[in-house]
N, C-alpha and C positions, 0 to 999 in steps of 0.2 A: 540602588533603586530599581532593578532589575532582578530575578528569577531565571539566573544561570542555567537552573537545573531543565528551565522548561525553552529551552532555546534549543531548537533541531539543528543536525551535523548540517555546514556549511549557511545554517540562515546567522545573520547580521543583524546587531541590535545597539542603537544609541545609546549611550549614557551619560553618566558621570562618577569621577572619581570625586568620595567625597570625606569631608573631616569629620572628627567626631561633634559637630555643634551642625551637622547640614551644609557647610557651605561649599562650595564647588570649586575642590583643584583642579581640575580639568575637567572637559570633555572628550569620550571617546567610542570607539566605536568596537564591538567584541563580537568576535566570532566564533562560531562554536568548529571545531574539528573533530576528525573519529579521535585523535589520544587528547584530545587540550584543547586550551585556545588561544586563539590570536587576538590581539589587541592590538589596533593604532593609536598611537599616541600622537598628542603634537609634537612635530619637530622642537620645538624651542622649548617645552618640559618636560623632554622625553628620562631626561637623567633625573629629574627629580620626582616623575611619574612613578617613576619604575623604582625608586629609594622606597616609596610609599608602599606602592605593590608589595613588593619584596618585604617589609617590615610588615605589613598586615596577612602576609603567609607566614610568617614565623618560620620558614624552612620547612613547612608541611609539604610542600608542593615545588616542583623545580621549574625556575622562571630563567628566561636569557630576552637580554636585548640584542639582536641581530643588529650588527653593525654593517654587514657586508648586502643587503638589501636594501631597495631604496623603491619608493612609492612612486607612481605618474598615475595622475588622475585626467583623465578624457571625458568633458563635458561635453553637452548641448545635445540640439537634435541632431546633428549628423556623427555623433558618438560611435551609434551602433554600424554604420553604414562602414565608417572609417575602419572602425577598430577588426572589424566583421572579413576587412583583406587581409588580416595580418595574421589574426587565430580564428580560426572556423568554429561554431558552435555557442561565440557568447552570446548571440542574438538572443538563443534560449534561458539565459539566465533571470529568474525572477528580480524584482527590487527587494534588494536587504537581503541577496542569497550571492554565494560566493563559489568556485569549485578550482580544481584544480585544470590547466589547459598548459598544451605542449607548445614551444614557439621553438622552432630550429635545433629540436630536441633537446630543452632546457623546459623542467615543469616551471609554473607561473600560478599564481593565485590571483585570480582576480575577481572580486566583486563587482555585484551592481549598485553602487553606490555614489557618493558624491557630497558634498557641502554646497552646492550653487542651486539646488530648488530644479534643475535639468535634469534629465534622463543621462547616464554615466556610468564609468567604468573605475574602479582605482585599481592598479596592474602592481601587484609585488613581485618585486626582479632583480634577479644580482645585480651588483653595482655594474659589474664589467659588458652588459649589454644594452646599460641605458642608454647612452649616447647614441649607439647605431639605434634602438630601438624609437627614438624620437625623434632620429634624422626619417626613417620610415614614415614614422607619422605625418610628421610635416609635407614629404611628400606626397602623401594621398591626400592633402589638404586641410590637416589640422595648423593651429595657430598657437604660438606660444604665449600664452598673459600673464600677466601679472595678481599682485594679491588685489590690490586695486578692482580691477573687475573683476575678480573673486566676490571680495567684498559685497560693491555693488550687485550681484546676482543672490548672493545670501541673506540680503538685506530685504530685498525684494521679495524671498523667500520666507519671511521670517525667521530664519536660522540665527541663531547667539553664536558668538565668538569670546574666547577665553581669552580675559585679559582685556576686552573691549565691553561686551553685554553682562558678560557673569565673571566672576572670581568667590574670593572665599568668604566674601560677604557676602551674597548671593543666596 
């Protein structure tokens, strides 16, 4: 539903993945890179996202799911303030633009983006610095929730959930 081709390096653009009759396997969010792109998927249809992917490239294109990264999304208004002690520079990040930033000399990707209707960050990172990376966080005074006030902040936002607002009848 989207025009890949006119999506500039590092801007972020909503979608959906979909069937051939219109209806909505998922939703997700693609990004554009200087060789590719990157695509989040949801945790819980990430293997059947990506079976889909993969079958509608026919081997034209080389796809992986990275299993050794893992997502942490920093919501709210004090997002920028927080996140802003830990990698210098994101403040300047547009919404729906993403770049690459150095944490402890380890690159990172992070967008400006989010699911809760808030001003936001989503931080992609090897698995092996999440834990100190969120003990950080917490200490500058971020809070850890649940999907629950997720929810409730999306809700509020008008944003759909896959599996709850839209699926493949949709």
């Amino acid at each position: 539903p989207i025009d890949l081709k006119k999506i500039e390096i590092n801007q972020s653009k909503y979608s959906f993945l979909m069937n051939e009759h219109a209806g909505i396997y998922d939703d997700l969010i693609i990004t554009k890179l200087e060789n590719g792109y990157m695509i989040i998927l949801n945790a819980a249809c990430k293997n059947k996202d990506f079976e889909i992917i993969k079958a509608k490239l026919s081997g034209s294109y080389k796809i992986s799911l990275s299993d050794d990264l893992s997502l942490i999304a920093v919501q709210g208004p004090d997002a920028k303030r927080v996140l802003e002690n830990l990698i210098h520079g994101i403040n300047n990040l547009k919404f729906m633009n993403g770049n690459k930033f150095n944490y402890n000399s380890i690159d990172l990707y992070i967008t400006r983006s989010g699911y809760t209707g808030e001003d936001g960050f989503e931080i992609s990172m090897p698995n092996n610095i999440v834990e100190e990376f969120v003990k950080k966080l917490i200490n500058l005074g971020s809070n850890l929730i649940g999907l629950g006030a997720r929810d409730t902040l999306r809700l509020e936002a008008g944003l759909c959930l896959y599996g709850h607002d839209i699926d493949e009848d949709t």
